[in-house]
Structure formats: C-alpha cells, structure tokens
N, C-alpha and C positions, 0 to 999 in steps of 0.2 A: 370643822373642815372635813372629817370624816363622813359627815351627815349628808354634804355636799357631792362625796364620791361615791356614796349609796345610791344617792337618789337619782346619781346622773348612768349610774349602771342599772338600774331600775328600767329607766327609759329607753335606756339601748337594747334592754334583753327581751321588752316587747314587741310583738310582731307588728310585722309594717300593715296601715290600715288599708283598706279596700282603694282609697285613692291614691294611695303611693305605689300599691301596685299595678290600679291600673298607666299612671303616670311612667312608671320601670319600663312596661309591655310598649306600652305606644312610644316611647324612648329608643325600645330596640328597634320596632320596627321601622322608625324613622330613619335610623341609622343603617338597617338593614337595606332598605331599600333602596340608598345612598349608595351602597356597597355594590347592589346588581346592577345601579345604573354606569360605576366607574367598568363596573368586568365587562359590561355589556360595550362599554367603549372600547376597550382591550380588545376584546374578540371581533367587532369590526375591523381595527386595526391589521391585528391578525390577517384576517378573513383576505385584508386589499392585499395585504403584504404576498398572500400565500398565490391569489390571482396571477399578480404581478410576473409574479416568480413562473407559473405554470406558462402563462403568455410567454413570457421570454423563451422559455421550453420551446414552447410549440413552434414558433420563432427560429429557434435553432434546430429543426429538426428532428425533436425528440421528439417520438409517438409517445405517449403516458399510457394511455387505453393500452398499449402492448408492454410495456413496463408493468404494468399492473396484473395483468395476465401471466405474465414471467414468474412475481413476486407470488400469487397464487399458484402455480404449479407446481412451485418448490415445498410449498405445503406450508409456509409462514404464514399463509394469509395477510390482515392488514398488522402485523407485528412486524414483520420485518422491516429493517433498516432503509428506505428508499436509498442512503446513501449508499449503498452495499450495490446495488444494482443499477444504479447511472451512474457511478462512479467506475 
C-alpha cells in the first residue's frame, strides 16, 4: 500500500507535458475571452444607460458642455464628483 502512495506521488510531482500545457493556455484563453465578451456587454449597457441619462439632461435644460467647463475650472478636472455640481 505504501508502494502505491509512492508511486502516485511520483506522478504528481512530475511536470505537466507539453500538451497539458498547451491544453491549460488555450483553456484560459477560451475563458478569457468569454470574460471580455460579458464586460464588453456590461459596458454597452453602461454606455445606453449613461446616453439615456445625459438626453434626459439635455431635456431638462442642463447645459453639460458648461457643467464640464465649471468642473474644470475649479481645478478637479475629470475627478470631480458630477454630483457635487448639478446637484
């Protein structure tokens, strides 16, 4: 029984061959690019959502182009809070 736990640590502590690793890589990147295709959904989302939002703005009167100007002058640049200044 002990012959049996040698030998099975024997094969575990040898390096993985040339086609497991390249098996591993194309593994990731299959997964990986699964990964940019869901963010890449997210960020469209995003993107209508943020639209939406700015239209309603415009809609209501808010100039943004001068809100943005505002928010640069006070020296924050694009860090500043937008809530801070249309609120």
């Amino acid at each position: 029984m002990a012959k049996k736990k040698a030998k099975a640590k024997k094969a575990s502590a040898q390096p993985a061959s040339e086609a497991e690793k390249i098996g591993f890589h194309k593994g990731a990147l299959t997964t990986l690019a699964k990964e940019r295709e869901e963010m890449m959904k997210i960020l469209t989302i995003v993107e209508q959502l943020m639209q939406m939002h700015i239209k309603a703005l415009k809609e209501l009167g808010v100039d943004l182009a001068a809100e943005a100007k505002k928010m640069k002058s006070a020296g924050k640049g694009g860090k500043a809070k937008l809530e801070e200044h249309l609120g």
